[in-house]
Structure formats: C-alpha cells, structure tokens
C-alpha positions, 0 to 999 in steps of 0.5 A: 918496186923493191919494199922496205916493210918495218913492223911485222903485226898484222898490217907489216906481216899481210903486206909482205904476204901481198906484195908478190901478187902485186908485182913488188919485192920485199927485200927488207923486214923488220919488227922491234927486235930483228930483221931479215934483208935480202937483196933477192927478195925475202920468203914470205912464207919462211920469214912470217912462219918464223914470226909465229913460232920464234917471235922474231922475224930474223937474225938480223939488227932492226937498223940494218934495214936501212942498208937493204937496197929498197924504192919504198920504206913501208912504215906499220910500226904501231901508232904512238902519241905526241912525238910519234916515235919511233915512226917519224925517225923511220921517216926521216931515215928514208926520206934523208936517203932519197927513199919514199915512204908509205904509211900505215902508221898514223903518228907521223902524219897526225901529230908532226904532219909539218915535220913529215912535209918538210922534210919530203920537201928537201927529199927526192922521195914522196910520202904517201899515207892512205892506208891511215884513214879508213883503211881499205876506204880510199877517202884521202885517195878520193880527196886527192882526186877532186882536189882538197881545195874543193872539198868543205867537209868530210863526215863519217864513222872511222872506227869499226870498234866503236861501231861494232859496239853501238850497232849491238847495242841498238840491235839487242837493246843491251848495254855498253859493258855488255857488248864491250865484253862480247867485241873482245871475245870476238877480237873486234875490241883490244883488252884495252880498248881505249884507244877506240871507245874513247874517241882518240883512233878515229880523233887522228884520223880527223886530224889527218883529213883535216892536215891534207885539207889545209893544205899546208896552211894549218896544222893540225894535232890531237890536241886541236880535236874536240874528242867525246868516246861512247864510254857514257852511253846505256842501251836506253839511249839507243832505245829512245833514238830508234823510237824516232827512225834514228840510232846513235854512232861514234861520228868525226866531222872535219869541217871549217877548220875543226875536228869534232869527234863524239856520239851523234843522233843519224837516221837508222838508215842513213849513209854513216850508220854502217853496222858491224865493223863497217865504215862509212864517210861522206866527202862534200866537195863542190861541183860533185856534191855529197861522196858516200865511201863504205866498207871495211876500214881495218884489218891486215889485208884491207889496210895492206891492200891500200899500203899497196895501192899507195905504193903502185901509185908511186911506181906510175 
C-alpha cells in the first residue's frame, strides 16, 4: 500500500520508519509546517534525519500531500479536544477523494465519531483506528472479531502514565508530587501531564470503545464520560489498600451504556493491576467469557506497529 503519513512526532516518524519492513511505501509526509511527496516512495532516513536537525521534514506545503498518489492517509496529528481539528478535516479530505484512512489520532473518533461514519459511508474508502485505544493492544481489533454486539463491558487500565505513577507510588510507599516529578525525569510523564493524570487520555478511549459497541446506535463524546484523575490520591492510601492484598489504579469502564473512568480498589495481583507503563484490559463478551489483553499500550513503534496492522488489514 502507497501511505500518506500526516504528523511526524513520535508515531507519524516510527511509521515512516516501519513501513518498508512491512511491504508499504511512504509516498507522502507531512508535520505542521512541511511536507515532502515522491511518487517513488520517500528516504525514510534522509526525510526523518531532517526532521531532527532542521525542524522540518521538507520543502514542500503540508496541503500538497493530498495531490501525492496514495491507498491510505495515516492520520498522527496530535489529538485535539471538541471540534478535533485539524484531524477530522485530514479525514474528510481523504475519505471525499475515495482514500482510506487509519488513525492514530484519537479526536476524530471520539469527539465526531458520527461525523467520521457518514462520511466513510458516501466514500469508497474505510476508516480503520486501532492504534487509539491501547496502542499495540489489539482491544478494538479484538472487539472487531467477536462481534460488538456480543461484547457487554470492557474494563482496564488504558494510560501507562498514570499507571506508572500509582504502581511507584504503592511500590516505595511515596507520595503523588513525588513520583510525578520522578515520571517526567524519565520522559514517562509530559511537562504538562494533565491530560493523562486527570483522566481525559484514558476518558477518550472509553469514548472510542463505547462508539464501536453502540454500533451507530448512540454517540458518544468526552462530555458523556464520568472522569476522576489520580491528582487527589497520597501514598497512604495505597498503604492502606495493600493491607488487604489490593492497590489502587486509574481504571475505565465501558459498560450499559457509560463511560466511568476514576481510581478504583483491584486485587494486587489481579488482570488490571499491570505496573509500570504496561496496559491491561478485560473484554466480557458472551459465549467467550472474560479476554485479558496486556502490555505495551503507548510508544512510537508499539502504536506504528498497530498503524500498520490496520493498514495490511485493508490491503486483504
């Protein structure tokens, strides 16, 4: 498949890294500021090595990426909140021109999830978003294969931020501001990391689980999520929780038409107390019972390789 790959952070830049050792061309990149398009497949290596010493990825207009000859327009444009732009026009731009898409952005499937719907449905192309819920995780790919129809909740941890801090914080018995501090030294936690303690990361990705259940029936947004972060919680609360075989993790819970997300009491050793960065979920679904899904669920090349695996899923 010739790719379109729009935002060059972490994600866009491992999947033009990637996309040789999986069959595909990169005949189009773009971040904010530039672009570089060749119909012949683009250097990987010159293109990303120019991204690191001059800032930009080429000589080229961002918008010029929509002219390139392209099968899949790979949307890592960070994720925005309410009108989830610029990543919902990228969509609709490739999808009016018959292109398919796959996400990396979360904002277009969970904040104009009926949006996107309608308008895969007037294109010939297919929209595929795997790589927003639990990055390498295949959870949505999962949900895909059983059937949404027969699946009745999905529960986990689906921020490795998050869970990095509250598994140091139960391990050395510390408190929040601590460990916090400690996550950002080690590039776990951004210089702002709101957007994970406080709930709304792993909120949208419950959104996103919770659009693919209903099935078109009902949709859902950030503003339909109940969000409680980890801001509030001290080490001796953890303490306590370990006293009797538990701990405390930041846990989503997609169930009878909700999404709950906050910090909840699980076992110590149970399926949704990974530590570290790690993920973890469970899918209950009839017939097959409880689906334990753990590991790495951030990072540029665990969430390029489920950008990918999306990608050979259209190429079948």
């Amino acid at each position: 498949m010739r790719l379109c790959v729009l935002g060059a952070g972490a994600v866009g830049s491992a999947v033009v890294e990637l996309a040789a050792e999986h069959g595909h061309v990169v005949t189009a990149f773009a971040d904010s500021d530039s672009a570089v398009v060749d119909a012949d497949g683009i250097d990987a290596d010159a293109v990303l090595s120019k991204k690191r010493e001059d800032g930009v990825v080429g000589d080229a207009d961002p918008e010029s990426v929509f002219d390139a000859d392209y099968d899949v327009l790979v949307e890592a444009t960070p994720t925005t909140l309410g009108d989830a732009e610029p990543g919902f026009s990228h969509v609709e731009r490739a999808l009016a021109d018959d292109r398919h898409v796959v996400l990396a952005n979360k904002g277009p499937v969970a904040e104009r999830y009926a949006d996107v719907r309608a308008l895969e449905a007037d294109s010939e192309g297919t929209v595929r978003f795997g790589a927003t819920v639990g990055g390498a995780l295949p959870i949505l790919s999962t949900i895909e294969d059983v059937g949404p129809s027969r699946v009745s909740a999905v529960y986990g941890v689906l921020n490795g931020t998050a869970n990095f801090v509250l598994s140091r914080m139960a391990a050395e018995g510390l408190d929040y501001e601590h460990v916090l501090a400690e996550a950002q030294d080690l590039g776990v936690a951004e210089a702002d990391p709101a957007f994970d303690v406080d709930g709304t990361d792993t909120a949208l990705k419950g959104v996103i689980v919770a659009n693919v259940l209903a099935e078109g029936e009902t949709e859902f947004t950030l503003d339909d999520a109940e969000v409680e972060g980890i801001q509030e919680l001290s080490g001796g609360m953890l303490d306590l929780a370990q006293e009797d075989g538990q701990t405390i993790r930041l846990i989503v819970e997609v169930a009878d038409g909700s999404v709950r997300v906050g910090p909840r009491l699980v076992s110590a050793n149970g399926a949704v107390a990974p530590s570290g960065t790690e993920n973890a979920v469970q899918i209950e679904a009839d017939y097959c019972g409880r689906l334990g899904i753990t590991g790495r669920g951030a990072g540029g090349p665990e969430t390029a390789s489920a950008v990918l695996t999306d990608v050979e899923r259209l190429a079948d």
